[in-house]
N, C-alpha and C positions, 0 to 999 in steps of 0.2 A: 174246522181249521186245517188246512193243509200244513205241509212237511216245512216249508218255508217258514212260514209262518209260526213253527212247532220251533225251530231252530232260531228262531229272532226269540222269543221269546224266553228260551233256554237261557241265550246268551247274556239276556236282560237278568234274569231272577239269576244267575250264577254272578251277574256283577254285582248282583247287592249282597249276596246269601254267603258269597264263596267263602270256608274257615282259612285262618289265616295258616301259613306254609312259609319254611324256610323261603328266601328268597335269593338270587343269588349275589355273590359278593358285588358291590359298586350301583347297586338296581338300587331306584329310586324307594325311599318309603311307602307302604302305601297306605291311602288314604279315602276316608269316606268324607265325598263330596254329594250335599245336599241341593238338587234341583226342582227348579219350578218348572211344573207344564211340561213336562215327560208325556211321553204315549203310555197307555196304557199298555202293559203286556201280555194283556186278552185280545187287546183288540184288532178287529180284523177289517179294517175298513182302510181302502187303499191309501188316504194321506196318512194314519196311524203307523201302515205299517211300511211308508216309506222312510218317517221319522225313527221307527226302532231300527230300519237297517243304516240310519246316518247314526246313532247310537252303538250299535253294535260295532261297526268303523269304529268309532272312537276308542271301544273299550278294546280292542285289539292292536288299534296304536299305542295306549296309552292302561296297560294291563293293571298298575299298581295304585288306580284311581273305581275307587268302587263305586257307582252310581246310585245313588238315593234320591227314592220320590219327595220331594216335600211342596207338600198340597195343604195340610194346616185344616182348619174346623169350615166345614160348609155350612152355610146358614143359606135358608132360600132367601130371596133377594140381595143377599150384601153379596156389593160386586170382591172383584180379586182382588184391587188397592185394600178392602178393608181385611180382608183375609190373611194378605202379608203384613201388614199392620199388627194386625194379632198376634204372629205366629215371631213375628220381633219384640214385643213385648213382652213374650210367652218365654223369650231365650231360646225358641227351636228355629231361629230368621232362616230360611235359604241363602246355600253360600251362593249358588246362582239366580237372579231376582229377572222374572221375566215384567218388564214393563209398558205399557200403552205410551202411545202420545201425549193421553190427557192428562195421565198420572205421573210422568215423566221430571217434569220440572220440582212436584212435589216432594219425590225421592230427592231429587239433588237440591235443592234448600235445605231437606231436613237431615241432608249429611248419609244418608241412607246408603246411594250409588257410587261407589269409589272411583275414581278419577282415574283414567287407565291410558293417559299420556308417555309415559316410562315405559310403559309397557308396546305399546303401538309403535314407539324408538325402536325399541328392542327389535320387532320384527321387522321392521324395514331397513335396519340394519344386516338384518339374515336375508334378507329378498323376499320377504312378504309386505309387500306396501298395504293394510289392510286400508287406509282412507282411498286410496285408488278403486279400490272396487265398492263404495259408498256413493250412490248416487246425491249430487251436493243439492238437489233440494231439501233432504233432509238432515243435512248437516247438523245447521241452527238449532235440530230438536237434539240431538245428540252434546254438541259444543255448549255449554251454560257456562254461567260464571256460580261458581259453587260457594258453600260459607265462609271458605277462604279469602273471597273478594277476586280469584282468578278464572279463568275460563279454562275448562276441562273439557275433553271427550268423555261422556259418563256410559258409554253404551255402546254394542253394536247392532246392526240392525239382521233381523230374518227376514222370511219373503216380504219385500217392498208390493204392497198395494196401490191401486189408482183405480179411483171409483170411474163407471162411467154410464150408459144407459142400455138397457138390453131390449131389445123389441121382439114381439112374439110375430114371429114369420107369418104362420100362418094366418093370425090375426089382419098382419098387414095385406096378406092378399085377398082376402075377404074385404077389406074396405078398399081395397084399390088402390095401394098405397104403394110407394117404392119402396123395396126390401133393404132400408138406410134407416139409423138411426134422425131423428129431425135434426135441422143444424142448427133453428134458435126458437124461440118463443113461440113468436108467431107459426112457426110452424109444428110444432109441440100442441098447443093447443088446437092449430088445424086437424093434425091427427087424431088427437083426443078426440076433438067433436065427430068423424068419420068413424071411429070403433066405437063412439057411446051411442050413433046410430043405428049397429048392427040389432040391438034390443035393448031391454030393460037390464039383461045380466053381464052386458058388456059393459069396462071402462076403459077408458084412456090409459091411465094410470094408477096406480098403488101406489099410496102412500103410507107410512107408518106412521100410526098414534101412539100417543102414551108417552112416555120417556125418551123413545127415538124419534119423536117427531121435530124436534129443533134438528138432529144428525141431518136430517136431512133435507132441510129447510136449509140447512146451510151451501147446497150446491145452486138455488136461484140466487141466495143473498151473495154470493161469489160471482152468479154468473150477472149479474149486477153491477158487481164491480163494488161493493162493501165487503165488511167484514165483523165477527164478531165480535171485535175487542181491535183495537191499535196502539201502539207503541207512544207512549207520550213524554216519554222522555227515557234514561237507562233506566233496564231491569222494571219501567213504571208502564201500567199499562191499564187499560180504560176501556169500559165495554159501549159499543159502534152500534146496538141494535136501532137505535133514533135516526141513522145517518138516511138523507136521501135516498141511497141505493139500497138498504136496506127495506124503506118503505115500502118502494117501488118492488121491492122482492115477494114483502107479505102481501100486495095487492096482487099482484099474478099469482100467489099462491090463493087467496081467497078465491081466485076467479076461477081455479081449477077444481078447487075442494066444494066451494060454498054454493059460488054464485052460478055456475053454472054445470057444478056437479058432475065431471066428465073425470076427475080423479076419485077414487075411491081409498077411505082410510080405514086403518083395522088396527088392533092395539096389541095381535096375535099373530105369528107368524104362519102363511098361507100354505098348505100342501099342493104340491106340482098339480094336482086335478083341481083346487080352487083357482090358480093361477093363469088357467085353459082360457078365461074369456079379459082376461086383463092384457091391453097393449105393450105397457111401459113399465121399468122399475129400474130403480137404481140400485148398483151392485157394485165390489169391486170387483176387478179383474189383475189376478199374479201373474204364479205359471200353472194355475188351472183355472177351470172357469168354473164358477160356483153351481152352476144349473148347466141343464141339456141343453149341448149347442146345439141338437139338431131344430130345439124349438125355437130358441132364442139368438140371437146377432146381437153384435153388440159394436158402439159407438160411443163418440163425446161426450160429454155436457153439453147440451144445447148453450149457443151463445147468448146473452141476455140483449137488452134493446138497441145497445150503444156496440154490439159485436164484442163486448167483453167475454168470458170465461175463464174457465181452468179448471181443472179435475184435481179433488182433495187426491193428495197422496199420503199413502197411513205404512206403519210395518212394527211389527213385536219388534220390542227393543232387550237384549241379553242385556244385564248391568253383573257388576260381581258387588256381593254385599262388604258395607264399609268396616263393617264389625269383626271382620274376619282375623285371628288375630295369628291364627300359626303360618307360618311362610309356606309350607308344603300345599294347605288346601286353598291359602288366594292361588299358588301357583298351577292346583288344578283346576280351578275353578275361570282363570284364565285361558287353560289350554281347553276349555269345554269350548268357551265362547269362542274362539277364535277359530276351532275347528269345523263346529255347528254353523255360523257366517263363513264358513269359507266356499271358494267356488267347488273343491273336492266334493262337499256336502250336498249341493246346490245339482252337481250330475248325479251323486246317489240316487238322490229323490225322485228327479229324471227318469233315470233312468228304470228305477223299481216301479213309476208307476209306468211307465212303458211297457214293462215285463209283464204287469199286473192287467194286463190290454186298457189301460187310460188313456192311449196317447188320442183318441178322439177328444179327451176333456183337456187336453194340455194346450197353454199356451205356445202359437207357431212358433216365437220370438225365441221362449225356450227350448222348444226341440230341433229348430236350427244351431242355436247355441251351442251345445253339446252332439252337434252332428249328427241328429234322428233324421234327416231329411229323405230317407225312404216315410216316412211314419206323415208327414205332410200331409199327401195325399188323404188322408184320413180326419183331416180339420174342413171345417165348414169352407169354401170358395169363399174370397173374401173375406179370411176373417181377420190375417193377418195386414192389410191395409188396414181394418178399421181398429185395430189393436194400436197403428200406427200414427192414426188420427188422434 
């Protein structure tokens, strides 16, 4: 662990540990504010310890807010929904609830995610428009209509994701393939068939079995132009797997897995050396890229028959919990979320994995953004068009 890294962590275990001290006159209370999905403050791994220097920021903005892990019982397989589940009927809830897409609608039925309308006034009344920097495709997962019968913002979003397909370079120049993600099916499966040529231990593609295997079965039934479930009247909703385009989705997928075997499925996730003779996979893409760019390029969702698509967009969503009952800790518990989504946060990250020499795994988008653009030169040729696709 280097000195940096010695210092981020100080800052962290002195925010939780620190004994209480006169304060001075007109300073705020202070207060221990319990979070979910903190870094660890061992850990030394560059998104960790870009997250404890947006942490460390905070606790130096905002000195008289003590930050608390709250992680709750791990059980191996039960996911995090059941984990904060527990840890609220236990009376130890997190005053900050970090929550998925999938889980999302669940909290706010069950009253769970407090409604943070009043408060998003508030700052756009000071000059922080925080919906302005909310990308409005994921509005609708945030805005719900709560037990109340109203519609609320129940959340703010962290790094926004966008899945899309990653191709193994050299793979492609072994089969003689253009160094482009395919743009629809038919060309998907063309390539498939040219890497399942190279031999017996080449595929096309990887796919995931087991529990993620509908995840991502849902980027053909998209690129189809179905969906998993549709809207049937308010608040009513109905599951689409039967629809036409849906059909047509699991037959291209049979055709890839089954019938003519050029994707390959595993129900464990692959190490970078099992990965070596695999074309394709789907991944998403932030402001880093999950695997080595120098192997991999990355691209769309191929378009489905009819030139339909669209790449799932995903992102961790901050809520503050509803149960909260003292006005000091929603009011920290507010200034956590709102500083952690802000774009201040957003160049932190940036910028420490910059420091941390990442900027080859950084999104181009990003490190223009925040004015890295000496650091460019150090991304893949191409990579920020196909970022742009």
């Amino acid at each position: 662990m280097g000195p940096a890294h010695i210092f981020i962590a100080c800052v962290l275990v002195l925010g939780v540990s620190h004994p209480a001290r006169a304060e001075p006159v007109g300073a705020p209370p202070r207060v221990a504010l319990r979070v979910q999905g903190l870094p660890g403050v061992m850990a030394t791994d560059p998104p960790s310890v870009a997250e404890q220097m947006v942490v460390a920021r905070f606790q130096e903005k905002f000195p008289h807010i003590r930050i608390q892990a709250a992680e709750g019982l791990r059980i191996q397989s039960m996911n995090t929904e059941a984990t904060t589940m527990m840890m609220i009927a236990g009376g130890i809830a997190p005053d900050v609830i970090r929550m998925q897409f999938r889980s999302s609608d669940t909290y706010i039925r069950q009253g769970i995610a407090a409604p943070l309308d009043d408060f998003i006034l508030r700052a756009k009344a000071g000059g922080d428009d925080i919906l302005a920097r909310i990308p409005e495709q994921i509005l609708p997962v945030l805005r719900k209509r709560g037990p109340d019968g109203k519609e609320n913002i129940y959340g703010l979003p962290t790094q926004v994701l966008v899945s899309g397909l990653y191709f193994n370079r050299e793979l492609f120049r072994q089969a003689g393939l253009p160094l482009r993600a395919p743009h629809d099916w038919a060309e998907l499966l063309e390539f498939s068939r040219k890497i399942r040529s190279l031999g017996p231990a080449y595929y096309g593609m990887a796919l995931p079995g087991g529990a993620s295997a509908a995840f991502h079965l849902m980027n053909f039934v998209r690129a189809a132009g179905g969906d998993a479930v549709v809207e049937v009247g308010p608040d009513e909703w109905r599951a689409a797997f039967q629809s036409p385009e849906a059909v047509e989705a699991y037959m291209f997928y049979y055709q890839l897995v089954e019938a003519e075997r050029v994707a390959y499925r595993t129900s464990r996730s692959l190490s970078p050396e099992e990965m070596r003779p695999i074309g394709m996979i789907f991944r998403y893409v932030g402001d880093t890229v999950p695997i080595d760019p120098e192997i991999w390029g990355f691209g769309p969702i191929p378009a489905g028959p009819r030139g339909g698509g669209g790449a799932e967009i995903n992102a961790g969503i901050l809520a503050v919990f509803s149960g909260i009952e003292d006005p000091a800790r929603k009011q920290a518990a507010l200034d956590y979320i709102r500083f952690t989504t802000s774009e201040e946060a957003d160049r932190i990250r940036i910028e420490t994995l910059v420091d941390l020499g990442q900027a080859s795994l950084l999104n181009p988008l990003a490190l223009r953004r925040f004015g890295f653009h000496e650091h460019l030169i150090m991304t893949q040729p191409g990579r920020e068009e196909q970022v742009l696709a």
